[in-house]
N, C-alpha and C positions, 0 to 999 in steps of 0.2 A: 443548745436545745436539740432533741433528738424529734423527729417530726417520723411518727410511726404512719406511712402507707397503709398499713395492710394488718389487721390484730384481727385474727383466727378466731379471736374468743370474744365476738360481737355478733350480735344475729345477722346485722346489717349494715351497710355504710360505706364500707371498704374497697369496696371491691372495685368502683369507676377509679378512687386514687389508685390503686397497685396495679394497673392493667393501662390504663390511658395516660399518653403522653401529657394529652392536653391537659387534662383535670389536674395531674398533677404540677406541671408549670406552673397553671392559674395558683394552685395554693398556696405555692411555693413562692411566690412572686407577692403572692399579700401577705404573708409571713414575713419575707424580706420587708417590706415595705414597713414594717411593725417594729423591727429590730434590728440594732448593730451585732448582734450578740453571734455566737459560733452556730451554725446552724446544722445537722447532721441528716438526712433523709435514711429512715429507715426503710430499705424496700425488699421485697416480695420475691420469693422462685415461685409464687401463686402465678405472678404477672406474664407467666413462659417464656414466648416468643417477642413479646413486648419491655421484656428485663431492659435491654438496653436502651431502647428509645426513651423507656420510662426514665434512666438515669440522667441520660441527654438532657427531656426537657427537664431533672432536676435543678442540673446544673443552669440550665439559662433561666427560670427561674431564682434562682440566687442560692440553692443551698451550696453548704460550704464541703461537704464533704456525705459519705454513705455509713450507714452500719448495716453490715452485711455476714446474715442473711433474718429474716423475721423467719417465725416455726411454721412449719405446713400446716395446715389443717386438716384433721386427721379424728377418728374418733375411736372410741372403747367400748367393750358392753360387757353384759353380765350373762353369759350364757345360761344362769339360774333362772335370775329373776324377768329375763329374755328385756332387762332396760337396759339407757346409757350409761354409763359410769359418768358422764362431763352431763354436767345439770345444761347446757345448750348443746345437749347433743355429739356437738364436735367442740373438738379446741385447738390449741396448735400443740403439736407436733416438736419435741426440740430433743437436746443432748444428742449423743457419739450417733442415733439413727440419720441426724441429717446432715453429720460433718460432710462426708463425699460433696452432697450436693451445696452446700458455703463454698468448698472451697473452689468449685468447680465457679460459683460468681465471683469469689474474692479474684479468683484469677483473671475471669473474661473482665470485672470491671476495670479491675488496673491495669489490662491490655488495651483497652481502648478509651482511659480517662486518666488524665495527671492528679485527681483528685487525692485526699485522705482515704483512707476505708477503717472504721473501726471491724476487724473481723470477730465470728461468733456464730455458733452454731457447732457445739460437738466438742467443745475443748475442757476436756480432762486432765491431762498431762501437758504437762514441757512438751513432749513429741508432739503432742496435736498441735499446740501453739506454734512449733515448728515450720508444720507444714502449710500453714497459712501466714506464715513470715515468709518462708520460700518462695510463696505463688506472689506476694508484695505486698499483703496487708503492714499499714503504720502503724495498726494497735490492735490488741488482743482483748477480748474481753467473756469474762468466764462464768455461765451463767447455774444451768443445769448441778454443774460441778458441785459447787458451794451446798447445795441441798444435801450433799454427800461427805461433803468435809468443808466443814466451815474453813480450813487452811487450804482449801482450794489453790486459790491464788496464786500463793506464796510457795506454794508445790508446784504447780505450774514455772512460777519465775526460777525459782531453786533448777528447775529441769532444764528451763534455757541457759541459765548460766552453766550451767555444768557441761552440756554439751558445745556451748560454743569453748570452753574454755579447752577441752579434749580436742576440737576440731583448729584451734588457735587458729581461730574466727572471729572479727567481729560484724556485731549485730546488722552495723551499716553494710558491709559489703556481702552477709548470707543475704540480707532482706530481697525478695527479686530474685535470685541469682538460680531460679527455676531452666536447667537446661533440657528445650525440648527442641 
């Protein structure tokens, strides 16, 4: 179960889960209580300065792991018709504008949590995927892309094999292996 914090494309709701420790443990912990099942906390770069604590109390809450990162919110307009182009104004934000800042979570969450991390947020290419295998995400997942080439994916995987196979590399020992 993917347990979405923070969707840009709500007028309201959101915003006490993706910013507050506590709120989020509480849900997180009656969620748990509901199911044995894999449980994944979607969270927020909305949430700032609170990223990490929010993660904290996911995990003592019970979730099993993160997907990282949800879209910003962010808005369009029509300089014609002087309206919004997104019928609530704002929406979120995603594709290759907000890889930087994924990877820059994918990296601080798996520097201070043993967790999963599904990453996402800007992966286009095998390269992209790359660079969020390096920083330590355990899974890739490819959203934006797909709207562009339904073989997304498969381009994507095609792109990692090929360069691990040139770098006679495997997967296990790039994953992490971010020298800073």
């Amino acid at each position: 179960l993917e347990i979405n914090l923070s969707c840009p494309n709500i007028k309201k709701g959101c915003l006490d889960f993706q910013s507050n420790a506590d709120s989020a443990k509480r849900l997180l912990t009656n969620i748990r209580k509901e199911t044995k099942k894999l449980v994944f906390t979607k969270l927020s770069p909305e949430a700032g300065d609170n990223f990490l604590d929010v993660a904290e109390a996911s995990l003592i809450g019970g979730t099993d792991g993160f997907s990282l990162i949800n879209t910003l919110k962010a808005m369009a307009v029509n300089i014609r018709t002087r309206k919004p182009l997104i019928a609530n104004i704002t929406g979120g934000l995603s594709g290759p504008a907000i890889k930087p800042i994924a990877l820059r979570y994918v990296y601080e969450t798996k520097k201070n949590f043993k967790a999963p991390v599904i990453a996402m947020g800007g992966i286009m290419t095998g390269e992209d995927a790359l660079e969020f295998l390096l920083v330590g995400a355990d899974l890739i997942s490819v959203g934006t892309a797909n709207f562009i080439n339904p073989r997304a994916s498969m381009v994507v995987l095609e792109g990692i094999e090929k360069f691990l196979n040139e770098q006679k590399i495997s997967l296990n020992d790039f994953r992490g292996s971010l020298v800073s």
